[in-house]
N, C-alpha and C positions, 0 to 999 in steps of 0.2 A: 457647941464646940465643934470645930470641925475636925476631922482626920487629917495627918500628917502622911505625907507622901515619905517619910521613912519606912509607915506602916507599908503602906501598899505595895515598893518594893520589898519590904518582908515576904507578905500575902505572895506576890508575883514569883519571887523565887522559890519558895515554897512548891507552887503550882507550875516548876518549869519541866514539869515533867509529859504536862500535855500541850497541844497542840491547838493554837490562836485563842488563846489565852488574851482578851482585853480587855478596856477599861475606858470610862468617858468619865472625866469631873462634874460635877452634878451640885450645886450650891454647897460646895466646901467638902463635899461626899464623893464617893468614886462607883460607881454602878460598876461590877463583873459582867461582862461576857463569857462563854464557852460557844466558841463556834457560831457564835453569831447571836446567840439565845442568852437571854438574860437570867442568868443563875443568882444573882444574889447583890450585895452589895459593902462597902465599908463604909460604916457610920459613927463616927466618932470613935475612931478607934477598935470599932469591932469589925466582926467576918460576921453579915447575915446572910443566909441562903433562905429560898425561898422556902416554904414546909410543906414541899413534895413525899408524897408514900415514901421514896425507898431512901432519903433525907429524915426521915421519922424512925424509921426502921434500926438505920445506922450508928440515928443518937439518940435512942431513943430518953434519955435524962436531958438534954440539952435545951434550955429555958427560951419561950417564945418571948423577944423581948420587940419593942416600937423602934423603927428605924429612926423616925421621925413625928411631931405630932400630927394625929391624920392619917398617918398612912396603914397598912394592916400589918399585923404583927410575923416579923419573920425569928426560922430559928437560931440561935447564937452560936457559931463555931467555938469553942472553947476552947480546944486543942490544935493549934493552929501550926505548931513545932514536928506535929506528926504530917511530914512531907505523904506519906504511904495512903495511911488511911484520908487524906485530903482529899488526894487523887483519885483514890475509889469513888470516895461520895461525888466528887464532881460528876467521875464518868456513870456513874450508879443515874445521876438526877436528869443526867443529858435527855436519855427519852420520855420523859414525864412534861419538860417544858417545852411550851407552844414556837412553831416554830417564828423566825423574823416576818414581819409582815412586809409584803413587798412595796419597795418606794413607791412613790409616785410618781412620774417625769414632770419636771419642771415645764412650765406653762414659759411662751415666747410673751 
């Protein structure tokens, strides 16, 4: 089943309280950004973020569910309505994740 872009403007308005804030469609799925750095994602519907230390710490009840099959298991946003504590966790996770790897230049 894929995610509904009602969701994601949900998820987005929620998280307008920080700064580049984006998103790439991904086989029906939407991949998060924070700042360039991949925090998480929406999969049928859900909010996963990756299960970084201080994303553990935060929730620490909050069920490690499969984005997809195959892939490694991240943990489930459940409370998604708490604009506040969203925003923590994101900026909480910002320095735990790797940062973007630099492009490459296009070859002539």
């Amino acid at each position: 089943m894929a995610s509904s872009k009602g969701y994601l403007e949900y998820v987005l308005e929620q998280l307008s309280g920080l700064s580049d804030i984006s998103y790439r469609p991904m086989m029906g799925e939407f991949i998060l950004y924070y700042l360039g750095r991949v925090i998480g994602g929406i999969y049928d519907d859900r909010l996963l973020v990756k299960p970084t230390a201080s994303a553990k710490r935060l929730m620490p009840d909050a069920p490690m569910e499969l984005p997809y099959e195959g892939a490694k298991e991240m943990l489930l946003v459940e409370d998604i309505d708490d604009r506040e504590r969203l925003t923590r966790l994101f900026e909480a996770m910002l320095p735990e994740l790797p940062a973007p790897k630099p492009k490459k230049p296009r070859s002539k």
